[in-house]
N, C-alpha and C positions, 0 to 999 in steps of 0.2 A: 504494500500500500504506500501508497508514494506521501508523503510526508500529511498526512492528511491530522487536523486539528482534533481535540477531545470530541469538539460537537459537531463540526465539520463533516462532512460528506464525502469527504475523501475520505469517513472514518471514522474517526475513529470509528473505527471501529465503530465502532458503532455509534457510527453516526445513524442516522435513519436509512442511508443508501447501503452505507457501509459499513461496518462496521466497524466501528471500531469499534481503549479500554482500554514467573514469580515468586515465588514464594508460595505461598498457602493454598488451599483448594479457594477456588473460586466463589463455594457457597458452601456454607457449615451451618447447624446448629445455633455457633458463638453470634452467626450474623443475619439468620432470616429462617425462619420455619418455613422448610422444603413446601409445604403441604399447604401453606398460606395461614391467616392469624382469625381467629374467631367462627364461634361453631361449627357446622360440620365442615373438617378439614378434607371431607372429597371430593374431587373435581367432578362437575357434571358437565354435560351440552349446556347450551342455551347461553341468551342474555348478549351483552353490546358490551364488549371492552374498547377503551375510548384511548390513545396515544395521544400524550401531550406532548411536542417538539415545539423547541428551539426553529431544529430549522427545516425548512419545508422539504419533502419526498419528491425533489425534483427529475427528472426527463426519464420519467418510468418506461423505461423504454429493455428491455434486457439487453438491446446492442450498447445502451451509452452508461448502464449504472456500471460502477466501478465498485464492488462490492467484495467482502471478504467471507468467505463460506456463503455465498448467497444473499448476506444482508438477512438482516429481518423482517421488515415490513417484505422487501420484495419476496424473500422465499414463499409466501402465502402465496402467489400468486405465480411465482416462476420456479419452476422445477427442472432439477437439471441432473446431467448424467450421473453425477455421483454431489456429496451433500456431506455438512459438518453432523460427527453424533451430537446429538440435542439430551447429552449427559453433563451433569455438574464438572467443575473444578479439569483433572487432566482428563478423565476419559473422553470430556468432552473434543480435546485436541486432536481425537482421529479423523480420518475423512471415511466417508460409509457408505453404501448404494442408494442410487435416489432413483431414477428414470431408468437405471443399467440393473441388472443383475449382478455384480463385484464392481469393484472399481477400477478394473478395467487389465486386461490380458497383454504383460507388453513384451515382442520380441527381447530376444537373445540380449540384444544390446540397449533395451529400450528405443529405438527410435520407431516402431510400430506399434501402436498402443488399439486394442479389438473389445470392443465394447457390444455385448445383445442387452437389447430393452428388454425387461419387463411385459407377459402379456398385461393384454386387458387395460393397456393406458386410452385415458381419452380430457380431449379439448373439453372447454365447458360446454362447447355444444354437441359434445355427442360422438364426435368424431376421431379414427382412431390417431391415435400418435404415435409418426415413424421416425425412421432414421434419418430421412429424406428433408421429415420438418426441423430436424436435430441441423445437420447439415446446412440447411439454409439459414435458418437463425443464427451461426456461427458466419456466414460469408453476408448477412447485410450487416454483420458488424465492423466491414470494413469497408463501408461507405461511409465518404468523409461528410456525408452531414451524417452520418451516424454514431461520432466519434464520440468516445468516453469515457469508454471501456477501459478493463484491463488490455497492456499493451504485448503481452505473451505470446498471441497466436498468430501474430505476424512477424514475431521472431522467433516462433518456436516450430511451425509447419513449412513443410517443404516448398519451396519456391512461391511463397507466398509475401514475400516482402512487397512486391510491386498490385498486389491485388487492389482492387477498386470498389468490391462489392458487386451484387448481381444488375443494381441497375443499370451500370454502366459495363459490366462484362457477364453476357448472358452464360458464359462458360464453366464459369463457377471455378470451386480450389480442385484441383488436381489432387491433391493432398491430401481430402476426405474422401474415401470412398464408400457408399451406399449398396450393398452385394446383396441384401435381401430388407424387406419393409422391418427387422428386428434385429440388424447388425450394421455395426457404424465401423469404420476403419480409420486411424488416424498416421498420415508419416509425417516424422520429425524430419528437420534438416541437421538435429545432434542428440545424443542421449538425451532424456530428461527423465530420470527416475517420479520425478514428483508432480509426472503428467496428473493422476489421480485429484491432486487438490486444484487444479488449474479448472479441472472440469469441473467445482464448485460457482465459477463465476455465471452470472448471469446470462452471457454471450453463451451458452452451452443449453439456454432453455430452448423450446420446442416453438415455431414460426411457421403458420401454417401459410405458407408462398401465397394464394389466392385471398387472407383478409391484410395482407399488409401493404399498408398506405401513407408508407414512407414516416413522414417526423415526425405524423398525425397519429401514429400507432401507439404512442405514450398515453391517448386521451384513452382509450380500450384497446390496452395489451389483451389477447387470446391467453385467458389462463389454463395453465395446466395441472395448477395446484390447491386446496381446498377453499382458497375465495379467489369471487371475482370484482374485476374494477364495476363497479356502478357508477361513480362519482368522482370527478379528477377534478377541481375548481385550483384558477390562479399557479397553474402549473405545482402542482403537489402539496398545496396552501392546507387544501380540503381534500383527503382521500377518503372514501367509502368504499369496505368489502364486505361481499355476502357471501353467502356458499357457493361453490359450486358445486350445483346437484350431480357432476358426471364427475366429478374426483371421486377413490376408491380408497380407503384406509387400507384395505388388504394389498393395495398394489404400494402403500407410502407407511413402510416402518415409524418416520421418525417425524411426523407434523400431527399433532393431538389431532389441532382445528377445536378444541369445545366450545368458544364462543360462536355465536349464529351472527353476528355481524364486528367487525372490527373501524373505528370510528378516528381516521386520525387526523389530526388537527395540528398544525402548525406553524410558525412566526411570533410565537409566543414568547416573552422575557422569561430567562432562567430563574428569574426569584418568583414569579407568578407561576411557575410552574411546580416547585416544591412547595409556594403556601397553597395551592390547589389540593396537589397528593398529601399534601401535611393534613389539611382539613377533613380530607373525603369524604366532601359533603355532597349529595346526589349524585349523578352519573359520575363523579369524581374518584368516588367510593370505587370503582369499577375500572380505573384509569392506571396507566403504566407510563414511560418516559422510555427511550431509548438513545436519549444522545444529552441526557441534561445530570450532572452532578450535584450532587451537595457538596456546598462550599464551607471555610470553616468556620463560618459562622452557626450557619444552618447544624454542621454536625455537632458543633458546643448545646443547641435545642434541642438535639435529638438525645443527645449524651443524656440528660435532666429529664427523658421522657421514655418509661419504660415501654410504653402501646408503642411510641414511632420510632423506638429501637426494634423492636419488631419487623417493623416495614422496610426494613434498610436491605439491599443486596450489596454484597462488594463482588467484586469481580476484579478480574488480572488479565489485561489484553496485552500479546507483544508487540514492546512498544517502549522506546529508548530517548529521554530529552538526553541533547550532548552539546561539548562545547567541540565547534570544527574548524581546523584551521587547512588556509591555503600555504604550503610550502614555497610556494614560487613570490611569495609577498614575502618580505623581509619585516621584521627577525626573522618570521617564522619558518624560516627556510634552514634557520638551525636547531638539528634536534633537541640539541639541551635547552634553547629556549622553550620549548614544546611540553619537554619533560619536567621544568621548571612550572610551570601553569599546571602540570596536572596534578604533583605535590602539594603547590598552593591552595588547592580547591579544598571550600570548607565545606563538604555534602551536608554537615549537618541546618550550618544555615540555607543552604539552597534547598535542601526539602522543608524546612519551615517557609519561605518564602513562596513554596507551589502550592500551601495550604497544610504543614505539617504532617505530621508520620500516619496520618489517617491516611493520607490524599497520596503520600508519592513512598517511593522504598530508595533510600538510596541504591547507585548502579556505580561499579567499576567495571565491567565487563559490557560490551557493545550486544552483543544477545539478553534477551530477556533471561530471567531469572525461572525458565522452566523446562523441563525434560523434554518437551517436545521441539525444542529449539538448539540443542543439542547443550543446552549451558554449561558452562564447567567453569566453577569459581577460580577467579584468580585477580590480582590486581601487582598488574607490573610495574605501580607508582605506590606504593602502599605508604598512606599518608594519616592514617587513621581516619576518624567521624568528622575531626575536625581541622585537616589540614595540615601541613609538615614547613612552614615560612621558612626554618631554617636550611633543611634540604633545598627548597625552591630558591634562598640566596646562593648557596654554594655551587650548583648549578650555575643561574645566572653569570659568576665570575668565571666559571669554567668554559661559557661561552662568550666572556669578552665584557660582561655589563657589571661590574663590579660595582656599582653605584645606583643599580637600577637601570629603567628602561620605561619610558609610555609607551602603550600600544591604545588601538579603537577598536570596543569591541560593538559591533553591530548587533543589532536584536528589534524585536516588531513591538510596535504598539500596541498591538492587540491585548486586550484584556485575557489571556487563557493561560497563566501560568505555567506556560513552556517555556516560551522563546521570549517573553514580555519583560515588562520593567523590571518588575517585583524579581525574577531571575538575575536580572541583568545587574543590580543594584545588589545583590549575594554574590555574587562572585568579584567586582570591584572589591569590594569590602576585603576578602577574602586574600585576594592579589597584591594588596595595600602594605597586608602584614609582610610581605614579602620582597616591598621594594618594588611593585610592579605599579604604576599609576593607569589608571585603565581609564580611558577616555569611553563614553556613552553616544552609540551612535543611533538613536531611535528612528526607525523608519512605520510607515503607513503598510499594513500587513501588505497589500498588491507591489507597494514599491519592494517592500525585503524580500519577498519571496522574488519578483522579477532579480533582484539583485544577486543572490546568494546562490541561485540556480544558474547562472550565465556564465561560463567560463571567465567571459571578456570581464566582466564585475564584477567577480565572486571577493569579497572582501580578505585579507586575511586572517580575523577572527571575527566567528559569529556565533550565536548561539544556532541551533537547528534540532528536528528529533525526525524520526522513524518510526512508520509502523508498518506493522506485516502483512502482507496480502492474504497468509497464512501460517500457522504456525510449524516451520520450519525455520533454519538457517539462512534456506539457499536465497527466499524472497528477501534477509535481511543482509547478509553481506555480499551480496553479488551486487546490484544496483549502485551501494554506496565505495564496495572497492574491489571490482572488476576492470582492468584496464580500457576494457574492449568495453565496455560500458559508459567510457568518457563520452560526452555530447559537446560537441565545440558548436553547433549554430544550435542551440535546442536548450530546451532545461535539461541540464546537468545535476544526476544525484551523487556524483562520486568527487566528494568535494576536496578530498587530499588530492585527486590528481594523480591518485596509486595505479600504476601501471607494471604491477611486478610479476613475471613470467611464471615464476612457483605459484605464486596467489593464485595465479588465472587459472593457473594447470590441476593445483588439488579443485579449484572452482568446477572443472572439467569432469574429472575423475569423478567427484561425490557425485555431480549430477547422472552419473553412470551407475548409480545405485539404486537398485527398487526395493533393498531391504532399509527402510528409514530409520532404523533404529541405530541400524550398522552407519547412514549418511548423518545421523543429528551427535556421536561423536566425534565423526569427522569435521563437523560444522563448529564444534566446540573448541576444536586442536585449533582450527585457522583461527577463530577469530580470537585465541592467543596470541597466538603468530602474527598477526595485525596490528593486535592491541599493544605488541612493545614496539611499534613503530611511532607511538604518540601525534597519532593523524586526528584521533579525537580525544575528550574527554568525557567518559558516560557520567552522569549528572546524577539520575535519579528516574525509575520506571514507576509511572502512575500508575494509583487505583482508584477506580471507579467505586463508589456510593451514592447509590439512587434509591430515593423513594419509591414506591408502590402502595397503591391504594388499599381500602382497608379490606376489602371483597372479595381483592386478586386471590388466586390460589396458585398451588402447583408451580412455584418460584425455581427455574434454571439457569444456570447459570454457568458458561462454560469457561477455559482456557482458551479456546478460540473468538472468544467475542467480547469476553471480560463483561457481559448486560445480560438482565433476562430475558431471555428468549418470549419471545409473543407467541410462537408457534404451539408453548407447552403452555401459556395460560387458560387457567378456567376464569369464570369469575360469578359462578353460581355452585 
């Protein structure tokens, strides 16, 4: 997931497209009663669960959402060849069958990936779904007014770089092949063990070629999955779903569906959105959040309120705020100045500054803090909780600055305690003790991000973060230090500028792995191996704390989404 915000749509995670959101299981006991809070704790059918967003469920489109495991709101609606398990804490970080029968058959080398549907699938109206609609829905997601997607399948399918989409090349990919109406065929143009979770994105759902009418098809996407669109207002402002009568539980393991309408609403202020769920008062009572946090103020009220400790989920999305510098900008072009800044770093105060040890875990490792990302504890600057100034001097004169040094450290305006003041004003502080005078470079979130993404502009320090398109390694340090992944005219994620031949090569090799257990070791060694180049500083990985209404039941909560799942809510 390409650097996308807490509430953002690129994301987090679960954000409402995307999702975004370690440590700990994701939902315990300590933080939310599995089964929901008050009377009978069994989920039934029936009744309107109502999503309060932040920010609206824009260009519902399965070619343009940019989602991780599916997203939430859209999985209700888009179902795809294989899908996240809809289990609490790690188990939920597998990928499982959704549209396919496994998650998918892949030659000797991986670069042929053989997927059969499922019988008995059908469109909301009735009709059956093939491999042919599968196929097609993957090739209009490469019409450039369809763009928005994840950008994998045009680097990961064979001669498919130059495709256009079917409007304008009736010939379609070469790459997919169709051999009967229950078997889909996929060639790479290089290994990719980790095809399975790719087939989680939206681009992978089901398009039936004769209702699709081009950028209009966001307003009624053909659903394939237990509700349908009724209602799209203000481009995702207003969504309404209802059942669809021709979805089959026996054909879909992992989507409860027990609410009979889903009710989402969003453009909403983040503070009107937990006094809402704080309240649940009327249809409130019945309402969930997917992209909005308590903040710490809010969680000091909750701390004081035994019923709305109750309500809280936490969850663990992977997902990394860091400090990143450019090499080729001076100092930073000398290691020890590098190495020097990451000793300085005081994590304790910078996770106070993101909302304290509720809201964030300290990080010195650039992978998230969970097994499925292949983590392996280690810190190659080990400075303790609260920073090492003296190490960070001696350095410094080892590289020339016996007296100190100014640098400018760039960071956004934006209010979200990543990249924002409140970070930025923690780590000066922080630098200070050690002789470093840090200049504040606040930029408008459109300008920093144009800025720090452009080779041509990328600043020499900046604050920046990461999230995963899945829980794996490969989506978190391939993009940001893959040489072959620099962008010199494009937004650029690989902001050291690492162009290093081993890097690229174990980058190569893991992707040659379809045992992931044996690939998220290997995920763990490199980005050791990375981490003592001092190209970043890992800061600190958030956790999400969100409300839910007093009604909700059946609270999940996985490692791949770090939020509750709507898919498993009851709310009668």
């Amino acid at each position: 997931m390409r650097q996308p915000s807490v509430t953002a749509r690129r994301v987090a995670a679960a954000s409402v497209s995307l999702v975004v959101a370690a440590g700990a299981a994701a939902c315990g006991p300590k933080d939310n009663d599995a089964k929901g809070s008050g009377g009978d704790s069994t989920p039934h059918k029936g009744g309107t669960l109502t999503v309060l967003n932040s920010q609206p469920q824009t260009d519902f489109d399965p070619a343009r959402l940019y989602t991780s495991g599916g997203g939430n709101v859209p999985s209700l609606v888009f179902r795809t060849l294989t899908t996240r398990n809809r289990e609490n804490g790690a188990a939920g970080a597998k990928v499982v069958p959704d549209l396919a029968t496994d998650t998918g058959r892949p030659s000797k080398n991986a670069t042929v990936w053989t997927y059969t549907l499922k019988k008995g699938l059908k469109f909301e109206d009735g009709t059956p779904i093939t491999s042919a609609d599968i196929k097609y829905g993957i090739e209009r997601s490469f019409a450039p007014e369809l763009s928005g997607g994840a950008p994998y399948l045009r680097d990961w399918l064979a001669d498919a770089a130059d495709y256009q989409g079917p409007y304008k090349d009736k010939k379609g990919l070469s790459a997919i092949e169709t051999p009967d109406a229950r078997t889909i065929v996929f060639h790479l143009n290089k290994p990719e063990g980790e095809f399975p979770f790719l087939a989680t994105q939206t681009q992978f759902a089901p398009v039936p070629k004769g209702k699709d009418n081009g950028t209009k098809y966001e307003e009624h996407p053909v659903s394939s999955g237990p509700y349908k669109v009724v209602k799209n207002e203000n481009d995702g402002e207003h969504v309404l779903l209802t059942r669809n009568a021709n979805w089959s539980a026996a054909t879909d393991d992992e989507r409860k569906a027990y609410p009979d309408t889903i009710d989402v609403r969003s453009g909403l202020d983040s503070s009107v959105i937990n006094q809402r769920l704080s309240a649940s008062q009327g249809a409130d009572a019945a309402a969930v959040t997917t992209d909005t946090n308590l903040g710490p103020a809010e969680l000091a009220k909750v701390g004081g309120d035994k019923e709305l400790a109750t309500r809280v989920g936490t969850g663990h999305f992977g997902y990394t705020n860091y400090i990143a510098f450019n090499p080729t900008v001076k100092p930073f072009d000398n290691p020890k100045v590098r190495e020097a800044i990451a000793y300085a770093i005081d994590r304790s105060s910078v996770v106070n500054a993101a909302g304290g040890s509720a809201l964030a875990e300290p990080a010195t490792t650039f992978l998230p803090d969970q097994k499925s990302f292949g983590h392996t504890p280690y810190d190659p600057f080990p400075a303790g909780a609260s920073g090492n100034p003296a190490k960070a001097r001696e350095l410094l004169a080892q590289a020339g600055y016996k007296s100190g040094l100014t640098v400018t450290l760039t960071h956004s305006n934006a209010k979200d305690f990543e990249t924002s003041p409140e970070i930025a004003t923690a780590v000066q502080d922080a630098l200070k003790k050690a002789g470093i005078t840090v200049r504040l470079q606040g930029l408008e979130d459109n300008d920093y991000r144009d800025k720090v993404h452009s080779v041509k502009t990328e600043p020499g320090f900046f604050l920046a973060h990461w999230g995963a398109d899945w829980p794996s390694g490969g989506p978190f340090l391939a993009p940001v230090f893959d040489g072959r992944q620099i962008v010199k005219d494009g937004a650029n994620f690989n902001t050291g500028l690492l162009n290093d031949k081993s890097v690229n090569d174990e980058i190569d090799a893991i992707n040659k792995l379809t045992d992931l257990d044996a690939a998220a070791k290997r995920w763990g060694a490199l980005d050791r191996k990375i981490g003592e180049k001092a190209l970043v500083v890992p800061l600190f990985h958030p956790v999400y704390k969100r409300l839910y209404g007093k009604d909700v039941k059946n609270i999940v909560i996985s490692d791949w989404t770090g939020v509750l799942d709507i898919s498993q809510v009851a709310v009668k």
